[in-house]
C-alpha positions in Angstrom: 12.5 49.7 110.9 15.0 47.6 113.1 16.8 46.4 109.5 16.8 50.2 108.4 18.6 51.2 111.9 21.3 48.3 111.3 22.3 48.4 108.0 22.7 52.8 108.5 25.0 51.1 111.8 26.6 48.7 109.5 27.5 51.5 107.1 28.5 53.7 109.3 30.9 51.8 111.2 32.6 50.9 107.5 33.3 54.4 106.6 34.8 55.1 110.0 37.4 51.8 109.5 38.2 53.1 106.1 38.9 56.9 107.7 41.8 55.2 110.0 43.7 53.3 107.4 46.5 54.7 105.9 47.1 54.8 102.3 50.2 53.5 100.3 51.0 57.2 99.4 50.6 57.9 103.3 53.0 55.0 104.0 55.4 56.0 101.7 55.2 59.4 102.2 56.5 58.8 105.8 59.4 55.8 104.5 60.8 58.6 102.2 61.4 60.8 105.4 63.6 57.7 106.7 67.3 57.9 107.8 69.9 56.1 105.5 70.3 52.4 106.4 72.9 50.4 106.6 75.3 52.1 108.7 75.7 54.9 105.8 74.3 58.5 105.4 74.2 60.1 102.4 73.1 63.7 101.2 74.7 66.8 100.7 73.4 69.6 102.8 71.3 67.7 104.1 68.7 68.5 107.4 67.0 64.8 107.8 67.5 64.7 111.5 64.5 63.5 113.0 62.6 66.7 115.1 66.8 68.3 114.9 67.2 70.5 111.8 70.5 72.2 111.5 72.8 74.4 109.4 76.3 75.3 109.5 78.5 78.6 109.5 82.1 78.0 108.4 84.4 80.6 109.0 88.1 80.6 106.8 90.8 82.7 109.2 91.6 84.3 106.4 89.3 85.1 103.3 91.8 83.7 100.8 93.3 80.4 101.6 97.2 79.9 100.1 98.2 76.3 99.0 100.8 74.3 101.9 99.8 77.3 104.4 98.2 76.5 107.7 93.9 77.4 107.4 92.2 77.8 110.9 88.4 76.6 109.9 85.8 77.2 112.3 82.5 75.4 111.9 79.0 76.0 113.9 76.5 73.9 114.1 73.0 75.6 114.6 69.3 74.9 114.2 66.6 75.8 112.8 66.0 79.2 114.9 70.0 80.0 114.7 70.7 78.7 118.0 73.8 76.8 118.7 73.7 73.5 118.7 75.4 72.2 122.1 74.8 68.4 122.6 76.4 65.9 119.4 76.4 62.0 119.6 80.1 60.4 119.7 79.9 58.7 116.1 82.9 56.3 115.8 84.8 57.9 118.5 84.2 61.4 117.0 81.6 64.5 117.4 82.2 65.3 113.7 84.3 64.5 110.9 85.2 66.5 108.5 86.1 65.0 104.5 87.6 67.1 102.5 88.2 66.7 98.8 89.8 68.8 95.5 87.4 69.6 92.4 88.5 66.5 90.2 88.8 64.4 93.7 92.4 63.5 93.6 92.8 64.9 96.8 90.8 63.4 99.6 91.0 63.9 103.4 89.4 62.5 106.6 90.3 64.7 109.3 89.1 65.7 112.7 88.1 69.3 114.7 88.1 69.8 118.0 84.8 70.8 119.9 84.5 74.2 121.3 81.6 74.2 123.0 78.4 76.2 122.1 78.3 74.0 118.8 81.8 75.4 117.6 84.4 72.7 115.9 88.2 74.0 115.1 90.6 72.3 112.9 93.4 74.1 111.0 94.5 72.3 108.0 96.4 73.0 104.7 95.6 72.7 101.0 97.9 70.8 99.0 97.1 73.1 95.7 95.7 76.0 94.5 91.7 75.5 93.1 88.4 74.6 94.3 87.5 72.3 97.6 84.8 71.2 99.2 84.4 70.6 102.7 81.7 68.1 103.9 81.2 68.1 108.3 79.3 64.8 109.1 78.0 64.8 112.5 74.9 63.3 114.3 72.9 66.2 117.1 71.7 64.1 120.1 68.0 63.6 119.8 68.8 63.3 115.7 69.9 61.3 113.1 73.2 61.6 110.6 73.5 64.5 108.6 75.8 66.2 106.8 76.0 69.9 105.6 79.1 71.0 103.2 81.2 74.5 101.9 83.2 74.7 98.8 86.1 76.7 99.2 88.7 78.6 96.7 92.1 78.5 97.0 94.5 81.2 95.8 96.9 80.8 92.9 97.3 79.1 89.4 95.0 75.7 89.4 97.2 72.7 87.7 95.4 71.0 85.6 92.8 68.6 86.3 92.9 64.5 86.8 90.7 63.1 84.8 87.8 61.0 86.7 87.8 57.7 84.6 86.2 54.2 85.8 89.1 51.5 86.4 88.8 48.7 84.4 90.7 46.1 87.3 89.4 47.2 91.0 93.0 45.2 92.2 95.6 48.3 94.2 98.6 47.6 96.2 99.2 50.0 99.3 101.7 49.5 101.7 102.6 45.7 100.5 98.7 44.8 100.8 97.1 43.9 97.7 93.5 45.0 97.7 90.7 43.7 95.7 87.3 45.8 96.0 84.0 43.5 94.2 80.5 43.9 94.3 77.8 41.3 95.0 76.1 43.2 91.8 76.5 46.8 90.5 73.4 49.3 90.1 71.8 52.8 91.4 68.9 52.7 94.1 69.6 49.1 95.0 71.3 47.6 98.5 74.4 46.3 97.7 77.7 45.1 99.5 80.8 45.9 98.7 84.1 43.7 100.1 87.6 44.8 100.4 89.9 41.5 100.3 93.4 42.2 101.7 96.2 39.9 100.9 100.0 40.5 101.1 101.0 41.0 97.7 104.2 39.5 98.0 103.4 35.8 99.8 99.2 36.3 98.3 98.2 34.8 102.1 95.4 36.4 103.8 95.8 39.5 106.1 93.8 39.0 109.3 95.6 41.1 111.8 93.8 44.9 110.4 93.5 47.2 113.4 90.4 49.2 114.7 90.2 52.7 112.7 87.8 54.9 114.5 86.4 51.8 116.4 85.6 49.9 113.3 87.4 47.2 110.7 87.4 50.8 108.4 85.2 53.2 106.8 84.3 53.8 103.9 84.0 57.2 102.2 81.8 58.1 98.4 81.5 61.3 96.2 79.9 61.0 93.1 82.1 62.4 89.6 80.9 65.9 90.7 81.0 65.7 94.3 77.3 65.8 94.4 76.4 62.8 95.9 77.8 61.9 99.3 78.0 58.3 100.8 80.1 57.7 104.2 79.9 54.1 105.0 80.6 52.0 107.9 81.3 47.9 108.0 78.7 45.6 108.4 80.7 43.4 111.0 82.5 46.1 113.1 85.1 43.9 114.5 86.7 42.3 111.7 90.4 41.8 111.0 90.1 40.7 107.6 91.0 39.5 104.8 87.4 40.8 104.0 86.3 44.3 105.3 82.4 44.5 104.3 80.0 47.3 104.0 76.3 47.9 102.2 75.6 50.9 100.6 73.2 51.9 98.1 73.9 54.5 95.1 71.4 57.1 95.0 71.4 57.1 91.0 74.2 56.5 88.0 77.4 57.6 86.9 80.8 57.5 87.7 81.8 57.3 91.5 85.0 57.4 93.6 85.1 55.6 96.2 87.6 55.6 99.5 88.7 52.7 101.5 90.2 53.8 105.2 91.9 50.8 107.2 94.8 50.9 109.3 97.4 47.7 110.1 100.4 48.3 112.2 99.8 51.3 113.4 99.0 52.9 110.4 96.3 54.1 108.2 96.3 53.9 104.7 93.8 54.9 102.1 92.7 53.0 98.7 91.1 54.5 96.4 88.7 53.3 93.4 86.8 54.9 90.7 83.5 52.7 89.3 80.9 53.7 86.9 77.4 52.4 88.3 74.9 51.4 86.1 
């Protein structure tokens, strides 16, 4: 009887163990609801803030936007119930930033609104030409994580014609005297990766190692995929270097063609390079 009563207590006390572990679909049901790493954040429209989900309302001054004409753009930041959002993290010296970009991506911008209060950002800004943008606001609510909610926007007139978004064959640009070389430790979707920016003066070739701080960093880093889909804002893995090399990891949610935007600043000034890759 006394063997009966422990092996029913021996069972018993198995089943219970087996009740508290976790699965692997448990565990990676919770990874998958992760933040980006790496010091980027990607999405489009994206709510991932941890316990914080938000929207936006973006509001044009005027319902059809002319090209070269001053646009007042007002954007609220509100959560789940509609309630404004009021408290925002300072992300690299800024409550939000705000990338905007044409159709075919030959027109990029990294600008800057001013808070408001009661979770309202104001910026006016002008469209170089007449077509289709799209506005990304990139911000981080206290008590939540990095996220990113975007608005494309039309404006009036006739559209020139499309640049083509083709992969470069030689990832070398010169900007503002500073030859800039962009490689890749290797080159594929849904994998880690580093990317380097190596900066020499394209006259003499010798190293540049006097960049400035651009938003409290070496640089950022800015990537849309061919159809603005996918959206990638990177930051450096070593904040506080001057160069040559400016370094960041990223990771490409999936393949195609990419363009990608270097920011970095030297002497005062920021200057922009731009690459288009195809990822494998």
């Amino acid at each position: 009887m006394k063997r009966i009563l422990l092996m029913m207590l021996i069972i018993a006390v198995a089943l219970l163990t087996a009740c508290g572990k976790k699965t692997d679909h448990d565990k990676m049901a919770q990874s998958s609801n992760g933040t980006a790493e790496h010091g980027s954040h990607a999405g489009m429209n994206s709510s991932e803030e941890k316990g914080v989900p938000t929207s936006a309302s973006w509001h044009f001054a005027t319902e059809k936007p002319k090209p070269n004409t001053d646009t007042a753009i007002t954007i609220q930041i509100k959560d789940k119930d509609g309630n404004a959002i009021n408290k925002f993290d300072i992300n690299h010296e800024k409550k939000l930033h705000l990338i905007v970009v044409s159709k075919d991506l030959s027109y990029f911008n990294h600008i800057h609104p001013e808070y408001k209060d009661d979770g309202t950002f104001e910026i006016t800004t002008k469209f170089p030409n007449s077509g289709d943008y799209k506005l990304i606001a990139d911000y981080i609510p206290t008590g939540g994580s990095a996220t990113s909610q975007s608005k494309w926007v039309k404006v009036e007139g006739t559209v020139p014609a499309l640049a083509e978004i083709t992969p470069e064959e030689s990832l070398v640009k010169t900007i503002n005297d500073i030859e800039v070389t962009l490689t890749f430790d290797h080159l594929m979707a849904d994998m880690d990766l580093n990317l380097t920016f190596n900066m020499v003066d394209a006259k003499t070739k010798e190293p540049i190692t006097d960049l400035q701080p651009y938003l409290g960093a070496v640089g950022h880093v800015v990537i849309l995929s061919a159809d603005a889909e996918q959206y990638l804002h990177v930051h450096p893995t070593k904040e506080d270097a001057k160069g040559p090399n400016a370094q960041f990891m990223t990771k490409f949610p999936q393949s195609g063609v990419y363009k990608i935007w270097g920011q970095f600043q030297r002497n005062d000034e920021t200057f922009i390079v731009p690459f288009v890759v195809k990822v494998p």
